[in-house]
C-alpha positions in Angstrom: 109.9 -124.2 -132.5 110.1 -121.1 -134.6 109.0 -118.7 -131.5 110.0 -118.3 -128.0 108.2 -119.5 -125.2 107.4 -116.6 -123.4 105.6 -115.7 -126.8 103.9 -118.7 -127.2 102.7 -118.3 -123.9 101.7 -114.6 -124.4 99.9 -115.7 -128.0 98.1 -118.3 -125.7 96.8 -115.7 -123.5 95.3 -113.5 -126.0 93.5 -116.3 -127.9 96.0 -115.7 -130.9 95.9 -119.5 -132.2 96.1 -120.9 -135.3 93.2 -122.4 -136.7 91.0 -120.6 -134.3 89.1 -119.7 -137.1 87.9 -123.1 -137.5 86.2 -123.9 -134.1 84.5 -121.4 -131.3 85.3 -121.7 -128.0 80.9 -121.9 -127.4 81.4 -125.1 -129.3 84.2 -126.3 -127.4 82.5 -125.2 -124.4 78.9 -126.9 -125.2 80.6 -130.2 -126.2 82.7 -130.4 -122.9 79.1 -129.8 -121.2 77.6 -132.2 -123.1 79.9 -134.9 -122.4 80.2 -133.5 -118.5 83.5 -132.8 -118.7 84.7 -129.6 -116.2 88.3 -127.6 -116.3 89.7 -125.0 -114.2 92.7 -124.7 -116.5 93.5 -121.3 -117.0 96.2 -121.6 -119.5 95.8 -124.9 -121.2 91.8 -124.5 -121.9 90.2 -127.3 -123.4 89.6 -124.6 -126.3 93.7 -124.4 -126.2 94.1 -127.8 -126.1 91.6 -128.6 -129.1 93.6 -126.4 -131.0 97.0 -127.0 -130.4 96.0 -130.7 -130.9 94.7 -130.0 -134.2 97.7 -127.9 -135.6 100.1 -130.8 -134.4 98.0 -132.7 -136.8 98.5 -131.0 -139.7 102.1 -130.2 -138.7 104.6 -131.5 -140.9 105.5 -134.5 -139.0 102.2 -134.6 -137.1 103.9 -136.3 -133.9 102.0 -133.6 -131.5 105.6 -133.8 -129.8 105.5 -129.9 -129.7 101.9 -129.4 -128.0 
C-alpha cells in the first residue's frame, strides 16, 4: 500500500474513492433497500465497500487482499 493508513482512513471519510465516479451512493443505497439489506456502518458503508471491492478487482493482482 502506497498511502498510510491514517490517510486511507481520512480519504474514506471524505468520500475520496477511486472509481466513485462510476457508481452513486443513491444507487448503492436503493439496491441495498431493494434487496432489504440494513448497515449502521459508519466507516465501511456498503457504498465503501462496493468500491473498495471493485478497485481490488481491477488491481493488478486482483486478490482484494488489500480491502
Amino acid at each position: 500500500m502506497s498511502e498510510g493508513f491514517a490517510a486511507a482512513i481520512r480519504k474514506l471519510k471524505r468520500g475520496d474513492l477511486p472509481l466513485s465516479s462510476l457508481v452513486s451512493h443513491s444507487e448503492v443505497d436503493e439496491a441495498c433497500v431493494k434487496e432489504g439489506y440494513s448497515s449502521r456502518a459508519v466507516l465501511y458503508t456498503p457504498f465503501t465497500t462496493i468500491l473498495t471491492f471493485l478497485a481490488q478487482l481491477i488491481g493488478a493482482d486482483g486478490s482484494c487482499q488489500q480491502a
